[in-house]
Biotite code that builds the C-alpha atoms (Angstrom):
import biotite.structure as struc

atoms = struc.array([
    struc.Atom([100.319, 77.534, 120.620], chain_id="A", res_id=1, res_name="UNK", atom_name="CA", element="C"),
    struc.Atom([103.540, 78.150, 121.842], chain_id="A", res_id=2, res_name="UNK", atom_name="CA", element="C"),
    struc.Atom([106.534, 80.153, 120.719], chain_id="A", res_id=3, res_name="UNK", atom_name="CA", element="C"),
    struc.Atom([110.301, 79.132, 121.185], chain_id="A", res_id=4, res_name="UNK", atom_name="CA", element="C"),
    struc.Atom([111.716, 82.425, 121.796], chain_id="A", res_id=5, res_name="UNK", atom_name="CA", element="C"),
    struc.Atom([115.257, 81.333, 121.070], chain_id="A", res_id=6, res_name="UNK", atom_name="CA", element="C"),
    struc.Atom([115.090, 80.023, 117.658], chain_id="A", res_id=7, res_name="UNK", atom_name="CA", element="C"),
    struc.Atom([113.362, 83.567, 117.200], chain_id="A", res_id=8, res_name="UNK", atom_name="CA", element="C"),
    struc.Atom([116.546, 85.296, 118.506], chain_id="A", res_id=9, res_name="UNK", atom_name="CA", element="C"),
    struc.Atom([118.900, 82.665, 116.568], chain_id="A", res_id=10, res_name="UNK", atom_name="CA", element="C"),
    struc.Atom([115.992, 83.149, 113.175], chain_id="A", res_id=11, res_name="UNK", atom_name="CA", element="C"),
    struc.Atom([116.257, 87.023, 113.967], chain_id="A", res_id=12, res_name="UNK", atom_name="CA", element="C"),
    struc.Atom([119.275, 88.024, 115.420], chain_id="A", res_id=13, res_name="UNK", atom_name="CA", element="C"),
    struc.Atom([119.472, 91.418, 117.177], chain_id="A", res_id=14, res_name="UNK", atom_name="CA", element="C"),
    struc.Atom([118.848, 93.109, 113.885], chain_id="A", res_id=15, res_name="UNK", atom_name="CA", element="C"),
    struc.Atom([114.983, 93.123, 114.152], chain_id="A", res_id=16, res_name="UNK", atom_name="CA", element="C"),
    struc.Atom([114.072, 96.627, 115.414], chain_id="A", res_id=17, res_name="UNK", atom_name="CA", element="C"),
    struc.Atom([109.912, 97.828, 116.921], chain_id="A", res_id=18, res_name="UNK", atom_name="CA", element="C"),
    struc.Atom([109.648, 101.415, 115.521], chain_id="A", res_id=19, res_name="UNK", atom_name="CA", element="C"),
    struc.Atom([106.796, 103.779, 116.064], chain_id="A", res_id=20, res_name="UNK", atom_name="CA", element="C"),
    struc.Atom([106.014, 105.511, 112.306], chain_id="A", res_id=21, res_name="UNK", atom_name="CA", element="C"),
    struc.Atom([103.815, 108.464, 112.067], chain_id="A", res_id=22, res_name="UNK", atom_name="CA", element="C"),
    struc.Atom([101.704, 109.529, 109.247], chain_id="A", res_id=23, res_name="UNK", atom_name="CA", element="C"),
    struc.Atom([102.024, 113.331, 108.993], chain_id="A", res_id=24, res_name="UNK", atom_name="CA", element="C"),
    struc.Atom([99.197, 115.970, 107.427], chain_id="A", res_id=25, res_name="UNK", atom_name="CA", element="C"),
    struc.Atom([101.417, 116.113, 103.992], chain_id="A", res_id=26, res_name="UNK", atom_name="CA", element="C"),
    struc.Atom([102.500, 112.143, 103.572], chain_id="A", res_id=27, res_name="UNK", atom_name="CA", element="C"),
    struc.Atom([101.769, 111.023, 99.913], chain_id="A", res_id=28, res_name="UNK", atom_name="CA", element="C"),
    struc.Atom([99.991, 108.156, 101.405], chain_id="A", res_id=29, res_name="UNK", atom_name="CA", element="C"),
    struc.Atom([97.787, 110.036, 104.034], chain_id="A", res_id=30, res_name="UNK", atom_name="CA", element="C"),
    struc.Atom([94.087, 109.330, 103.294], chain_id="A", res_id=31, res_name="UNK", atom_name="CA", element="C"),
    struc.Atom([95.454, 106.086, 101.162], chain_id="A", res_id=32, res_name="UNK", atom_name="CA", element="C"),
    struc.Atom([95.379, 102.479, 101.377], chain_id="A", res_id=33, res_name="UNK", atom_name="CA", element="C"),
    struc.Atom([98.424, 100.995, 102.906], chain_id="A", res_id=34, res_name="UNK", atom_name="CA", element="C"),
    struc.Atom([99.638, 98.571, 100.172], chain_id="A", res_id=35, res_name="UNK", atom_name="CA", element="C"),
    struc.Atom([99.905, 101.456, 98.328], chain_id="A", res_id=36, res_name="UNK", atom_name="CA", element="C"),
    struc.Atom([103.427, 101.806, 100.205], chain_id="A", res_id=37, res_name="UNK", atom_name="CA", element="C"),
    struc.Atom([104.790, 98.849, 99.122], chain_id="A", res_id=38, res_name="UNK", atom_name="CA", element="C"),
    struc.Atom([106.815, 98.860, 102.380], chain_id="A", res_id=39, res_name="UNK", atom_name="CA", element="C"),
    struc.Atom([107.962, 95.464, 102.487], chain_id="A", res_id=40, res_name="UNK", atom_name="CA", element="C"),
    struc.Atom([108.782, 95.333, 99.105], chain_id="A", res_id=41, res_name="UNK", atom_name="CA", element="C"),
    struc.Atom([110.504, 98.333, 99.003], chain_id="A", res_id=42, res_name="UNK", atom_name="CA", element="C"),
    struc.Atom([112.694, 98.089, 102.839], chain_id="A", res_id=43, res_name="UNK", atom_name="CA", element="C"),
    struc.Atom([111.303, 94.846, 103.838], chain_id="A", res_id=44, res_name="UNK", atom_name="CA", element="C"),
    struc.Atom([109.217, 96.536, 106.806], chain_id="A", res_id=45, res_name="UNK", atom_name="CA", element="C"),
    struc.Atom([106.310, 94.911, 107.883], chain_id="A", res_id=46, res_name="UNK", atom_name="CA", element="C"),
    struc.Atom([103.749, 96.728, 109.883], chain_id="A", res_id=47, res_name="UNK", atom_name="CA", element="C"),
    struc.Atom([102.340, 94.645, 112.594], chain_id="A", res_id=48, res_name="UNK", atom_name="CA", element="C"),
    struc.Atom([99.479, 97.218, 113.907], chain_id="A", res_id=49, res_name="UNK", atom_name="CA", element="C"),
    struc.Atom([98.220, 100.611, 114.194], chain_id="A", res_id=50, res_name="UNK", atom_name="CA", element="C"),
    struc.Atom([97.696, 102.975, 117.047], chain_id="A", res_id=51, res_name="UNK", atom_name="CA", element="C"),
    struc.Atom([93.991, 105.391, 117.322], chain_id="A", res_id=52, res_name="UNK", atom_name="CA", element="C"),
    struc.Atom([93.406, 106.869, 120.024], chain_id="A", res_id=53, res_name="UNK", atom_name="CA", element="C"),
    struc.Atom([94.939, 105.009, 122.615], chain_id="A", res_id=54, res_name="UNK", atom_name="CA", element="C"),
    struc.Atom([94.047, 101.909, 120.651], chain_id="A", res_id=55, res_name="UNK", atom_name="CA", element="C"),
    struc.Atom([96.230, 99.312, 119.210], chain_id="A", res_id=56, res_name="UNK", atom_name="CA", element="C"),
    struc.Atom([94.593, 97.719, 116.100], chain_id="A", res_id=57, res_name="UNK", atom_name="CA", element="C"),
    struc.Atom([96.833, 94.455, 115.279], chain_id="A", res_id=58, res_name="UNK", atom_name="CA", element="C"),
    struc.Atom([97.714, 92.930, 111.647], chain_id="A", res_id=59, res_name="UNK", atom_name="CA", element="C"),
    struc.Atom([96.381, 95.640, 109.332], chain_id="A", res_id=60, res_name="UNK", atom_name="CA", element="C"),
    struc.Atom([95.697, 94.578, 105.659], chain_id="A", res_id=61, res_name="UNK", atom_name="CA", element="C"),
    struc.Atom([97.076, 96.509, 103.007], chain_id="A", res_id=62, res_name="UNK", atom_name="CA", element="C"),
    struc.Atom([93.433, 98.079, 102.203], chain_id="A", res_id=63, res_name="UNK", atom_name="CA", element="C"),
    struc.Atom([93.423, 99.728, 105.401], chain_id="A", res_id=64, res_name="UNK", atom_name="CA", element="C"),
    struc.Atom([93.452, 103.248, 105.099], chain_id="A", res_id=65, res_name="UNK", atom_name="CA", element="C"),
    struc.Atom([96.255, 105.828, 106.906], chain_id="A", res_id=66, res_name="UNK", atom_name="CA", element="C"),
    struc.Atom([95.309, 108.507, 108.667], chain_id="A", res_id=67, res_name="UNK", atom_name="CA", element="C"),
    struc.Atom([97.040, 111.749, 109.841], chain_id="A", res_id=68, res_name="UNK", atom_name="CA", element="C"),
    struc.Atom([97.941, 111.315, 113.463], chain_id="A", res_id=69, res_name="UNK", atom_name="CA", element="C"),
    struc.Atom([97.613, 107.801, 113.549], chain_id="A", res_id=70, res_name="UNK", atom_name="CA", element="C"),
    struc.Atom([100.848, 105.547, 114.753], chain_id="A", res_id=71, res_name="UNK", atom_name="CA", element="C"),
    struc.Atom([102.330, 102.084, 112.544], chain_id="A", res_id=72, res_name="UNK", atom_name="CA", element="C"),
    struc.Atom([104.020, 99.910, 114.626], chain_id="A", res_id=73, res_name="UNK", atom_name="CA", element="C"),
    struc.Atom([106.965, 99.055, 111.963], chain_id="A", res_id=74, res_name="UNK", atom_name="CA", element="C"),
    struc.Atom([109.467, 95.816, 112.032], chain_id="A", res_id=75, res_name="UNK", atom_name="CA", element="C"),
    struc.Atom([112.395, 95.467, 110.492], chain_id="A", res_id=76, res_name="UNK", atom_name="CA", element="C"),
    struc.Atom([116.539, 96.152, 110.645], chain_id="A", res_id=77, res_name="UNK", atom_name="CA", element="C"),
    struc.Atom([117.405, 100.246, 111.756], chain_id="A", res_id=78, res_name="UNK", atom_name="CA", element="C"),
    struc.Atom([118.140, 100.726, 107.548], chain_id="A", res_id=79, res_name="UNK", atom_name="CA", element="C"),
    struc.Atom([114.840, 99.327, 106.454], chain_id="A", res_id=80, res_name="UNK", atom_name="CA", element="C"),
    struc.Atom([112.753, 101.391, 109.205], chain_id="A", res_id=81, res_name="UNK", atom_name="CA", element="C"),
    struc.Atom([114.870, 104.543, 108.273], chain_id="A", res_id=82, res_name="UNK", atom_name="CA", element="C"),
    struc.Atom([113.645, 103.986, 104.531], chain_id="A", res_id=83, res_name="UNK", atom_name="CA", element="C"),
    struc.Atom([110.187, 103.572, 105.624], chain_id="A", res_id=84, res_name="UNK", atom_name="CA", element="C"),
    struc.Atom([109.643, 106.494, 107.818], chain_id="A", res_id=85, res_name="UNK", atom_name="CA", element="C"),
    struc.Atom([111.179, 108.432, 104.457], chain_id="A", res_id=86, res_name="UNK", atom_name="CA", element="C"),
    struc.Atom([108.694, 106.180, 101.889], chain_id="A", res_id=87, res_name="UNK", atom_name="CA", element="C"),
    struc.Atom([105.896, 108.052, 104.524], chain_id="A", res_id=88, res_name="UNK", atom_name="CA", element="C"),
    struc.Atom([107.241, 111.360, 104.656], chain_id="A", res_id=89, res_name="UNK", atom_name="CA", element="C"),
    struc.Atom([108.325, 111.440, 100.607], chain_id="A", res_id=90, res_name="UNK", atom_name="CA", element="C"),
    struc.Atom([106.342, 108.404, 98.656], chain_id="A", res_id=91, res_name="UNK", atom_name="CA", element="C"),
])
């Protein structure tokens, strides 16, 4: 397979932002499944894979479950990621 990067960047524009998310002690959603977020329906944010120990662990369903100290690898503009990381800190 191969990818044409510049329809991406003419798809994408330089809007798409990578952002690291963390999933602190006291997030509503620690110990929960991840749909239970709603993050794309709610900012549009997709998260693309996780981060244990070192590891990356790609395409995460939404049954996966989030874990204190664990990193989401978030896409999406600056105002959708800047919703998410408050959807994780406040529900």
């Amino acid at each position: 397979m191969t990818i044409d990067h510049s329809v991406l960047s003419v798809s994408f524009g330089s809007r798409v932002r990578r952002r690291p998310l963390s999933i602190a002690p006291d997030s509503p959603f620690h110990s929960q499944p991840m749909g239970g977020t709603c993050m794309h329906a709610r900012c549009g944010v997709s998260i693309v894979a996780f981060m244990r120990e070192g590891k990356a662990l790609p395409l995460p369903g939404t049954s996966r479950v989030l874990h204190t100290g664990e990193l989401l690898v978030a896409v999406g503009t600056q105002e959708g990621l800047d919703t998410a990381a408050e959807i994780l800190r406040h529900g």
